[in-house]
C-alpha positions in Angstrom: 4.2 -17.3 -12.0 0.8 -18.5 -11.1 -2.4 -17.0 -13.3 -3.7 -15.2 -10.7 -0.2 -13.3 -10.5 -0.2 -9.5 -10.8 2.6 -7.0 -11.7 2.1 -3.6 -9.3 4.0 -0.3 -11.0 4.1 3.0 -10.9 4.0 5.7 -12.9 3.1 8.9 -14.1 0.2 10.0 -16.2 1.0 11.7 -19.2 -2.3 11.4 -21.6 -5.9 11.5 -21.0 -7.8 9.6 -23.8 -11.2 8.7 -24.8 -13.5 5.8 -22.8 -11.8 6.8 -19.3 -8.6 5.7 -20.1 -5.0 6.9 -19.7 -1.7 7.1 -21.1 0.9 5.9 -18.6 4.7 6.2 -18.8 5.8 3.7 -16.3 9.2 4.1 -14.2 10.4 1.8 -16.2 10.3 3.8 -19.4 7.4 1.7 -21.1 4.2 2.9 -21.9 1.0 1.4 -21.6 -2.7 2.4 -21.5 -4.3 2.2 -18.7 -8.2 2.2 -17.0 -9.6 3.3 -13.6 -10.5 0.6 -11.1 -13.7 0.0 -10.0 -13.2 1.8 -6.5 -11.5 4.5 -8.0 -15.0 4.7 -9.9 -17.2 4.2 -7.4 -15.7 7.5 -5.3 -14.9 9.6 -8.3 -11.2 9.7 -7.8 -10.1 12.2 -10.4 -7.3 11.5 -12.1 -5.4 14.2 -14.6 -1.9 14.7 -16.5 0.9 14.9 -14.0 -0.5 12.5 -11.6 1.5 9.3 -10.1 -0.3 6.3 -9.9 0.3 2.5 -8.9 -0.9 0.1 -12.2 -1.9 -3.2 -12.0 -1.0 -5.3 -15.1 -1.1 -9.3 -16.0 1.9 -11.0 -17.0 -0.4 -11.7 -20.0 -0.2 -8.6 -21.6 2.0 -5.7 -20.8 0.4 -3.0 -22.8 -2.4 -2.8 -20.7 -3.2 -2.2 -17.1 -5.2 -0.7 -14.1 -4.9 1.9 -12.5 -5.3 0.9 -8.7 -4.2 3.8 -6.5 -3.5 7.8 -7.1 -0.7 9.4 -4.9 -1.8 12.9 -3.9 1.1 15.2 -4.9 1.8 18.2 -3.0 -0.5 21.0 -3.0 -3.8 18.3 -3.5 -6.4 16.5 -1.1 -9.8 17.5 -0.1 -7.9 20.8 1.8 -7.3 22.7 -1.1 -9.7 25.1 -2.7 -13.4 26.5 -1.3 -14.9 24.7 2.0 -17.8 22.4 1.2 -21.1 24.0 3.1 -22.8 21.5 5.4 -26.4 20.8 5.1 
């Protein structure tokens, strides 16, 4: 495995803890804690309990990871709740 090698996962969020970071119980029945990407920061992705998400993690160290990519679960996107007014 080269360095620049990642490990892609999913999961499922189960713990929202201090600093922006998450609990994450992978498929795989480990868990890890686990940060927002940059991206994910940069367009306020929300992320709560219950939510699946795809982690990036280095071969280096499996307790930790990053959180790449949130899959929108039924009943979510930008169609659900009050229409946003246009100025």
């Amino acid at each position: 495995m080269a360095k620049e090698d990642l490990l892609t996962l999913e999961g499922q969020i189960d713990e929202i803890l201090p600093d922006g970071r998450f609990g994450v119980m992978l498929e795989n029945n480990h868990r890890i804690i686990a940060y927002t990407a940059g991206k994910m920061r940069k367009f306020r992705i929300r992320s709560v309990v219950g939510d699946r998400v795809r982690v990036e993690m280095t071969p280096y160290d499996l307790q930790k990871g990053r959180i790449v990519f949130r899959d929108k679960g039924p009943g979510g996107g930008p169609g659900v709740g009050t229409p946003r007014k246009r100025r």
